[in-house]
N, C-alpha and C positions, 0 to 999 in steps of 0.2 A: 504327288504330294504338294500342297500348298506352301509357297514360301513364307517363312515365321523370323523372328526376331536375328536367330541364329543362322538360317539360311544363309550362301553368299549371296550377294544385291545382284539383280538382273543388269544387265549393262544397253537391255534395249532401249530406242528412246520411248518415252511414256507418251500414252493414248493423247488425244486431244483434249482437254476438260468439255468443251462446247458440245465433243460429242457426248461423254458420258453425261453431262448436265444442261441442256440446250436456256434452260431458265435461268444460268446464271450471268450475273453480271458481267462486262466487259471487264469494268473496273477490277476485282475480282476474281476472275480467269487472269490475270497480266499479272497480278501481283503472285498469286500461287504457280502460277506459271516459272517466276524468277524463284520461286522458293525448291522447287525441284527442276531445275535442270540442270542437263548432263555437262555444261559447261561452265567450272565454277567460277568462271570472268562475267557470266549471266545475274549468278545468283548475286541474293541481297551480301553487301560486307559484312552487316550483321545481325544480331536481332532487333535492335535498337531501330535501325533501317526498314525490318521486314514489317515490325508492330507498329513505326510510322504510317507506312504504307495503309493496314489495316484499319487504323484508327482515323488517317483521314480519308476513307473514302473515297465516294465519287469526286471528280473533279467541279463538278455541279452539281446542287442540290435542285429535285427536283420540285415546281412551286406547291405550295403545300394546297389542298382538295379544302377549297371552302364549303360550308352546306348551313342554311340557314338552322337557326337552332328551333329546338323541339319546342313541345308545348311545355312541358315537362321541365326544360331548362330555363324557359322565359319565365315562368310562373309555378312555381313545383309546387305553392298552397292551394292555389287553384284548381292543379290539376289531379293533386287530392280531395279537393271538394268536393270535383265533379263525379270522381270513382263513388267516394263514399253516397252520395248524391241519387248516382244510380244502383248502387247496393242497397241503399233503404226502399228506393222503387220496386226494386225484384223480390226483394221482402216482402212489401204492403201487399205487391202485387201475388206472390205464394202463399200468402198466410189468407186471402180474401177468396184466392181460387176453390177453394172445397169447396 
């Protein structure tokens, strides 16, 4: 039977997170790390402590992905022009094809 709310708590140490979640953060393994362990000199003092932890994050941010901007961003009338532009083509061009 699966342990539930009411169960008594297992007293084994718990799995590695890195292995059940290889994709997750360092940052983020070390903090939920402190948040369950079996030794409460480990854990956070208190919430206050744990949701710091949370909310600041990496120690570094990492530098943010430049990419030059669209066509679409540079000139969004333009590049409605050009749609509408070739929509009236595809038209002249289906309505003349019979």
């Amino acid at each position: 039977m699966p342990p539930d709310a009411t169960s008594v708590p297992s007293r084994q140490r718990p799995r590695e997170l890195s292995a059940i979640r290889p994709d997750l953060p360092a940052w983020l393994q070390d903090a939920l790390g402190r948040a369950i362990a079996s030794d409460p000199a480990e854990r956070f003092a208190d919430m206050a402590e744990f949701a710091h932890a949370f909310e600041s994050g990496p120690s570094y941010a990492p530098p943010p992905v430049r990419r030059p901007p669209t066509l679409y961003e540079r000139a969004p009338v333009r590049f409605w022009q050009a749609v509408a532009g070739l929509l009236a083509v595809a038209l002249a061009v289906s309505l003349l094809w019979k």
